[in-house]
N, C-alpha and C positions, 0 to 999 in steps of 0.2 A: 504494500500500500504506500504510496507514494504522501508526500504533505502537500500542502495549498497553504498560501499566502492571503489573507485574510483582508477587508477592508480598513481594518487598524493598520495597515503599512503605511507608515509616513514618508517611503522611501531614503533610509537612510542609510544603507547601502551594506549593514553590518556582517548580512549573512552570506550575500555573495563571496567573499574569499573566504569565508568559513567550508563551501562545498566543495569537497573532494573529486567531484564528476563534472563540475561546473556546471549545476544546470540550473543555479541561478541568473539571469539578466534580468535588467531594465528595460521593464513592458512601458507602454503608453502612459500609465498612471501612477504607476506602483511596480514594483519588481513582482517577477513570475518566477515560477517551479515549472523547468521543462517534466514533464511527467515521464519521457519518455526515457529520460536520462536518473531519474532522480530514484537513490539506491535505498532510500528509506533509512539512512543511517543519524539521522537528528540532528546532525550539525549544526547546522540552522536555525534551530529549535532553540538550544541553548542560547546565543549570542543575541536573538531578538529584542530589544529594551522594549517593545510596544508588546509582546506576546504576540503578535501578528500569525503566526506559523503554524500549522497542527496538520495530525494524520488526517489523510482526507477520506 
């Protein structure tokens, strides 16, 4: 199960070099979780300061 990026993302950029597989990037709004990339391993998770991030 992959995670999703939440409307509390204030884009501040913290999780992207936290991911190991790189599947975070800057979508149009708010930063994305490539699903197709994304190894379920929480990295992202931790380092969020908005909680933004959860299993999807």
């Amino acid at each position: 199960m992959a995670h999703k990026i939440s409307n509390e993302c204030v884009s501040c950029g913290a999780c992207a070099p936290n991911c190991p597989v790189e599947a975070i990037s800057q979508g149009s709004d708010q930063y994305v979780i490539d699903l197709e990339k994304c190894v379920d391993c929480g990295s992202c998770v931790d380092v969020c300061p908005m909680e933004a991030i959860a299993p999807q």
